[in-house]
N, C-alpha and C positions, 0 to 999 in steps of 0.2 A: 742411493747406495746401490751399487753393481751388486746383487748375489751371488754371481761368481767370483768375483774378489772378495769375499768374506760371509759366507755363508753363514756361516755361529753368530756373527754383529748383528744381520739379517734376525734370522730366526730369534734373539734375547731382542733386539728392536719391537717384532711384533709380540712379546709374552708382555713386556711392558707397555704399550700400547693398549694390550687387554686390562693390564691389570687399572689403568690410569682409567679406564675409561669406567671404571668401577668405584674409584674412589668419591667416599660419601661426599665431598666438599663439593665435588662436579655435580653427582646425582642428586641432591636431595633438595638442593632450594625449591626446585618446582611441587615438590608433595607437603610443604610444610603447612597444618592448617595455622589458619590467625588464630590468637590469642584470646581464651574463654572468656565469662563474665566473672569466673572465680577464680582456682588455681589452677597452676599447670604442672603435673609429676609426669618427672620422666623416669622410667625404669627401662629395663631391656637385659640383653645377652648375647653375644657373640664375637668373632674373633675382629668383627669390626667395631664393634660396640663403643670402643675408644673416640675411634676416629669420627663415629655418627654421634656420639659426642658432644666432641668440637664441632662440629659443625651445625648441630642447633643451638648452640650456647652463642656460634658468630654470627648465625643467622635471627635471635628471638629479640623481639627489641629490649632495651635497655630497661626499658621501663612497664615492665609486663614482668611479674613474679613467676620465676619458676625453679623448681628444684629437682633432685630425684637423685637414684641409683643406677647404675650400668655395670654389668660382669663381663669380663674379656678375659684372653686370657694370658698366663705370664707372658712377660715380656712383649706382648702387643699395644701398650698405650703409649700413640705417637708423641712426641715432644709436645709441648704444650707451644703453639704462637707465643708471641712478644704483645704483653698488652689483654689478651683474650682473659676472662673473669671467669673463674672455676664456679659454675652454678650447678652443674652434675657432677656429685662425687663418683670416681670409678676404679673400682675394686678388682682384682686379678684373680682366678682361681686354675682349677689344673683341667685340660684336654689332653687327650681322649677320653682321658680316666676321671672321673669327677673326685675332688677331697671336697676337705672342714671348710671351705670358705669357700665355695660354691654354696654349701649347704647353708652357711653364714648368710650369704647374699641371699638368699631366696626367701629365706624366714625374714627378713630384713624386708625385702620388695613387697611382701603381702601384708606387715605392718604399715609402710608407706601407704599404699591404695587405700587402707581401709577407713572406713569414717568418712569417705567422699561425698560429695554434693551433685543433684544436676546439672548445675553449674559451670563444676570442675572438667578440665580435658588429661586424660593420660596419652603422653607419649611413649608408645612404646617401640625403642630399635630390638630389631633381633636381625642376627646374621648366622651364618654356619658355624656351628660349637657351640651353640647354646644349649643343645641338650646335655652336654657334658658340664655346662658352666653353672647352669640353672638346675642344681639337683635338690630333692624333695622327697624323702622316699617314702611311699605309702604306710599307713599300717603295719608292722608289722616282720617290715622292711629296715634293717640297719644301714649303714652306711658303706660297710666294710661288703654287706649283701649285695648292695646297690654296686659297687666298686668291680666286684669278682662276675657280678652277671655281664656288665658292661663289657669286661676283657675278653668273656668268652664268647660275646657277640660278636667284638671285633675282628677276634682271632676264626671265626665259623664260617666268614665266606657267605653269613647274610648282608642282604640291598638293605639300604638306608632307608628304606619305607620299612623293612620285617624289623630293621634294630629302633624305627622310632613308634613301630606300634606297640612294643614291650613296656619302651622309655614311658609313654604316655601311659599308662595303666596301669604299672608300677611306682606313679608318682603323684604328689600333690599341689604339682603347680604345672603342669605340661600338661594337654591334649584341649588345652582351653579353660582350666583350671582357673587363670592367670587373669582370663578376662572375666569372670566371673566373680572373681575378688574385689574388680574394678566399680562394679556398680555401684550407686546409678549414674556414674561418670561417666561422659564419652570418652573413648577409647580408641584410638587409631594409632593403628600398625605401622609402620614405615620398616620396610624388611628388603634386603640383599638374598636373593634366591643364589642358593648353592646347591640346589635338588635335579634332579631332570625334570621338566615342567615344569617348576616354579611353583611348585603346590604350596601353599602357606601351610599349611597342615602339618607337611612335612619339613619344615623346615626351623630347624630348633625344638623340632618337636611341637609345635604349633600350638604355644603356652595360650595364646590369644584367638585361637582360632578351634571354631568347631571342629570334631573328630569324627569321621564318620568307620573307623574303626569298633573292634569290640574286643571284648575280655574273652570272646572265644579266640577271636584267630591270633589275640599275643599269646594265648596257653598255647596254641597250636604252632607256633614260631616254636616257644621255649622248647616244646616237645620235639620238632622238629630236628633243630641243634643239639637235642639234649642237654639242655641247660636246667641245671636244678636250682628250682625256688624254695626257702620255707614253706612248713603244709599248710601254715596258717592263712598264706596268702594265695598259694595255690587252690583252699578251698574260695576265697574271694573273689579270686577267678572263677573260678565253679559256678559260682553263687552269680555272679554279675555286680558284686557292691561295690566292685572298685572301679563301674563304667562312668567314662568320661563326658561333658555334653556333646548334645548331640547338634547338627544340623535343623535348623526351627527353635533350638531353645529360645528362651526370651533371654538370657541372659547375656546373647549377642545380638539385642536391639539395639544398638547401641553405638555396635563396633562397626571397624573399619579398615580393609587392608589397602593401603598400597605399596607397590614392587617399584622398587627407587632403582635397584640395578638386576640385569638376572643375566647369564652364560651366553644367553646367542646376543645380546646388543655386545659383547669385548668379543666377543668371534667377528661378528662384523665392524667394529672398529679395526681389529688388527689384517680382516680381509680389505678392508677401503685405506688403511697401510700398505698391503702389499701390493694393488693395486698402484699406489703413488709412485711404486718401486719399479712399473714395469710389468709387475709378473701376474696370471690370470691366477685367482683367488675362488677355493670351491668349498664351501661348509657342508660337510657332512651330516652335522646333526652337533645339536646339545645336549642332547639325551640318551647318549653312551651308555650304557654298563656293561656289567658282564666281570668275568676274571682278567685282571689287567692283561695276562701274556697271552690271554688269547685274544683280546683284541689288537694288540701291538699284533700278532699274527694278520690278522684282518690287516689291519695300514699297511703292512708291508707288502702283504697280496697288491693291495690295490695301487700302492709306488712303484712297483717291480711294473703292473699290467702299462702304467703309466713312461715309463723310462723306455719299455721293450716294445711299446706297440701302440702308444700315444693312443691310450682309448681306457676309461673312459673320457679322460681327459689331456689335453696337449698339452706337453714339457714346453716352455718352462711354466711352471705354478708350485702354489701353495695350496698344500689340502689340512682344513681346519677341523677340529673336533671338541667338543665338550661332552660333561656327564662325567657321572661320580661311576670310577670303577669299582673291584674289591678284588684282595690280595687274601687268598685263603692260604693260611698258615701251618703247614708242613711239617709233622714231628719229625723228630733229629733223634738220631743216636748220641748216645753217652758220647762225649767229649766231641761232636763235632759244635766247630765254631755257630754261634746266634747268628741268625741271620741281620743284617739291618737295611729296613730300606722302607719306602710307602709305596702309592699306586701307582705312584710316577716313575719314579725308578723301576719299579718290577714292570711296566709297561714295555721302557725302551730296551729292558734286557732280553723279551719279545720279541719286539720290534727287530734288534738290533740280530739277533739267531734268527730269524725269519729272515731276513735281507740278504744275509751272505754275503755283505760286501757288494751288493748291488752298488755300480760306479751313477755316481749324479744325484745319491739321495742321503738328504740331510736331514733331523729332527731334532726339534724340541719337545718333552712334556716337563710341566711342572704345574704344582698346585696355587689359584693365583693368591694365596695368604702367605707364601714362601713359606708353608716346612712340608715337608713331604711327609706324611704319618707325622711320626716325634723327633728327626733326625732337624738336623741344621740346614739342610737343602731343601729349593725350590723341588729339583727335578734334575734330567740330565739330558744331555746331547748324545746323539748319536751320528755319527758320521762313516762315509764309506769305508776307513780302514778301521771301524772298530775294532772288530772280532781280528784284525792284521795287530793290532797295539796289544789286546789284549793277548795274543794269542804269544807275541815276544816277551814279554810284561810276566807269562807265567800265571795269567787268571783266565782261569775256564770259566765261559757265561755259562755254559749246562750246570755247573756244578755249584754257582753262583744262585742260581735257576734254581734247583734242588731248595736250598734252603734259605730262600726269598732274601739274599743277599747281596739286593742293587747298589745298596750301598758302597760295601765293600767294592766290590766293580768298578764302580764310575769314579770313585775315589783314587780308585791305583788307576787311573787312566787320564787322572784329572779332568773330567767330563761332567763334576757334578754342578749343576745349575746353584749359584747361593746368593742371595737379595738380603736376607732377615726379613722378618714380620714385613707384609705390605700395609698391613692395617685396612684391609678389608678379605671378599673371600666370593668366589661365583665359582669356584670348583674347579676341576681339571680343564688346563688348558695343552693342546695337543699341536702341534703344527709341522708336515713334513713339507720340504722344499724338493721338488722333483726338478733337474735340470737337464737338457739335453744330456743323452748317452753318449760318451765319447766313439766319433767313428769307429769303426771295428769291433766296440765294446758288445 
């Protein structure tokens, strides 16, 4: 494919390229263990959960017993193949926000594991959204409690490691909880990293995995944000009774992670794509964060130094990026319009006010599970006459900007990236296309 014959083909060519190179059917054969002396349960949680799934259900022989639970969430469990034998039941519940059937599955999953043998193996999938899908809430802790801290975690412009040292400590099945229920089964993880790093830990809140977290620094979070607990549990906090295990407990003699997919292997599939295309391919990094519009400021710095001055890198290329942003949310006056958008969209509304109209540069962000936050969108394009479209069109990015309303924007622009459910998840994917400046430009 020419890139400059169709740049937007270009750029949704490489986001699905990443996303493909993620899906559990491709990754997971090589991590599956053989088949125990006793039983096999599988439980798990995430927005892949589905689809990891099916694929040890296609993968487990025929004749080797196995059952279990899986939570995903709405509208993410991929059609089922022609022929394939439903041996994992898998149940739907709500992200970002946990409800009653998160809370269903998870009292559900700790009944399963329990009463195991040495014998026995648990499988356990987890992907990104499992701390919203797998909820449990401590002592103490209602559901409706667990619900409102959640929102205002999201809405606070804390990193996913401060929202999942909370998750874990506030709960009773996350921070390794989960594997601890397991014993004296083997236990092995099979997990899709959607974290910066790949930490198991932090990833679903790391139900199966040691925490090396404490009930000081989630009170120091909450404090932080200003997030109000009940005293009952804030004294728990206090106390230390609601600390999670730790790193050496014996109760992960047992366990076992492996990373079936994680962010920089679908950066580098879609960079050894762009590559096939011609174009020189540069990864930035997997482990982004920050405030999304300030880093869309950041890309465009570095496209503009790239379009005007071929350094750090020479046009033509593709410059890739992964890592979980965060979109801190902006109170409004009385009757202005809600904002709607996620880290994707508020990214390239960034990006796209940084750029100016910069001639020869073109982007993608979107999230690779396609929804951007809660909206129906992957993520959005930006191209050199954005702010020229928008600016006819009668939509101010500044004011778009104001009240984290990428949505609304890329929507009257028709710009908004839309797939549905991919059925798996490794987090933000980024990619701008720098092309020669046009003479005189």
């Amino acid at each position: 494919m020419n890139p400059c014959t169709d740049p937007r083909a270009l750029l949704r060519q490489l986001y699905d390229v990443a996303v493909q190179r993620a899906q559990p059917s491709h990754t997971l054969p090589a991590f599956l263990p053989p088949p125990p002396k006793g039983r096999t349960v599988v439980i798990g949680a995430g927005k892949a959960g589905g689809a990891m799934a099916q694929a040890v259900e296609a993968l487990w022989p025929a004749d080797a017993p196995m059952s279990g639970l899986v939570v995903t969430r709405y509208g993410h469990v991929p059609p089922r193949p022609a022929g394939l034998a439903e041996r994992i039941e898998v149940v739907e519940a709500s992200h970002p926000v946990p409800d009653e059937a998160g809370q269903r599955a998870a009292r559900r999953m700790l009944d399963i594991v329990s009463g195991l043998t040495a014998d026995d193996l648990v499988l356990c999938l987890i992907s990104g959204g499992g701390s919203s899908l797998l909820t449990l809430p401590c002592d103490g802790l209602t559901l409706a409690d667990k619900q409102r801290i959640n929102r205002e975690l999201l809405l606070s412009g804390a990193h996913i490691g401060e929202m999942n040292c909370v998750r874990k400590h506030l709960s009773r099945i996350k921070g390794g909880r989960l594997a601890a229920a397991c014993g004296p089964a083997a236990l092995v993880t099979l997990a899709i990293s959607d974290v910066p790093g790949d930490d198991p830990a932090v990833i679903a809140s790391g139900p199966t995995v040691a925490d090396p977290g404490t009930c000081a620094e989630a009170l120091q979070i909450l404090q932080r944000y200003g997030i109000d607990i009940p005293s009952a549990v804030r004294a728990a906090l206090e106390s230390g009774s609601l600390e999670t295990p730790k790193p050496g407990d014996t109760v992960f003699g047992r366990t076992e992670v492996r990373m079936i997919a994680t962010p920089q292997q679908s950066l580098e599939a879609a960079a050894e794509a762009a590559r096939a295309a011609g174009l020189a391919a540069h990864i930035l990094s997997d482990e982004i964060e920050g405030e999304s519009r300030e880093v869309g400021k950041v890309h465009a710095a570095l496209a503009r130094a790239v379009a005007r001055r071929g350094a750090p890198f020479r046009a033509p290329c593709v410059i890739l990026s992964g890592g979980e942003t965060t979109v801190t949310v902006r109170p409004q006056a009385a009757g202005t319009p809600k904002g709607r958008g996620g880290r994707a969209g508020e990214f390239c509304l960034g990006l796209a006010q940084a750029l100016q109209g910069e001639p020869g540069v073109w982007a993608i962000a979107a999230d690779t599970d396609g929804i951007d936050g809660v909206e129906d969108n992957a993520g959005a394009f930006v191209t050199p006459d954005t702010l020229g479209r928008a600016g006819a069109a009668g939509v101010p990015v500044a004011a778009h900007l104001d009240r984290n309303d990428a949505y609304g924007f890329f929507d009257a622009l028709g710009d908004l990236v839309i797939t549905g459910p991919t059925h798996t998840n490794v987090n933000d994917f980024r990619c701008l296309l720098v092309l020669a400046r046009p003479a005189g430009g």
